[in-house]
N, C-alpha and C positions, 0 to 999 in steps of 0.2 A: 899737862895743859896742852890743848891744841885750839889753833885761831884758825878759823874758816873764813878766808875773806874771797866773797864774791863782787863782781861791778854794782849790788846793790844790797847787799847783805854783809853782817858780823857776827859769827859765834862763837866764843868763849865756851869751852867746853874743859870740865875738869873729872877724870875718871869717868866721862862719858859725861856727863851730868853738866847740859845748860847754867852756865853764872850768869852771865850778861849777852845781851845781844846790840847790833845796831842796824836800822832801817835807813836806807839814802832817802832823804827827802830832795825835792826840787830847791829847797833852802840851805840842805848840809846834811849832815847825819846825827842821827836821835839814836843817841843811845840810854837803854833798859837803866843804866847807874845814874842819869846826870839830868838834870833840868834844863839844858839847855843843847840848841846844835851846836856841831863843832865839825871842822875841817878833819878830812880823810885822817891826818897825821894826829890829830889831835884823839879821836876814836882811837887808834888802834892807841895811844896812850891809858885812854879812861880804861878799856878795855882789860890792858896791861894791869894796871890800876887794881883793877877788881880782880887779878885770880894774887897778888901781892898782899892785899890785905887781908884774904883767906889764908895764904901759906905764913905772914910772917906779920900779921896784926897791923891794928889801925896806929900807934907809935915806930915804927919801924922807919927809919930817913929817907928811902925812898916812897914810900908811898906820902908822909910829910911833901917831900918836893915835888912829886906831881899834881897830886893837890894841887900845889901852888902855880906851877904850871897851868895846868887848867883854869884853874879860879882868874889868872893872867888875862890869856884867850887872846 
């Protein structure tokens, strides 16, 4: 997994290969996985998020509790 975080950009990249991304908007940041903006911290979570429930499925406790994290906001 490697995160590429610029002052306006997020890439999620796994064995080269794009998962997710995130765009700064003037509101927050929109990322590729999630319906909604979310704060810096909260991104590089969703982020997180998505190369987790590729390595270790959508039942796995953590990816459970960030979810729930998120879903919080």
């Amino acid at each position: 997994m490697a995160l590429k975080i610029t002052e306006n950009r997020m890439i999620l990249t796994v064995n080269d290969e794009p998962i997710a991304t995130a765009t700064r908007t003037s509101a927050g940041w929109r990322v590729s996985t999630g319906p909604r903006l979310l704060d810096r911290n909260a991104t590089i979570t969703a982020l997180s998020l998505a190369e987790r429930v590729i390595t270790h499925g959508e039942d796995d406790p953590c990816v459970m509790e960030w979810r729930r994290e998120l879903a919080d906001g």
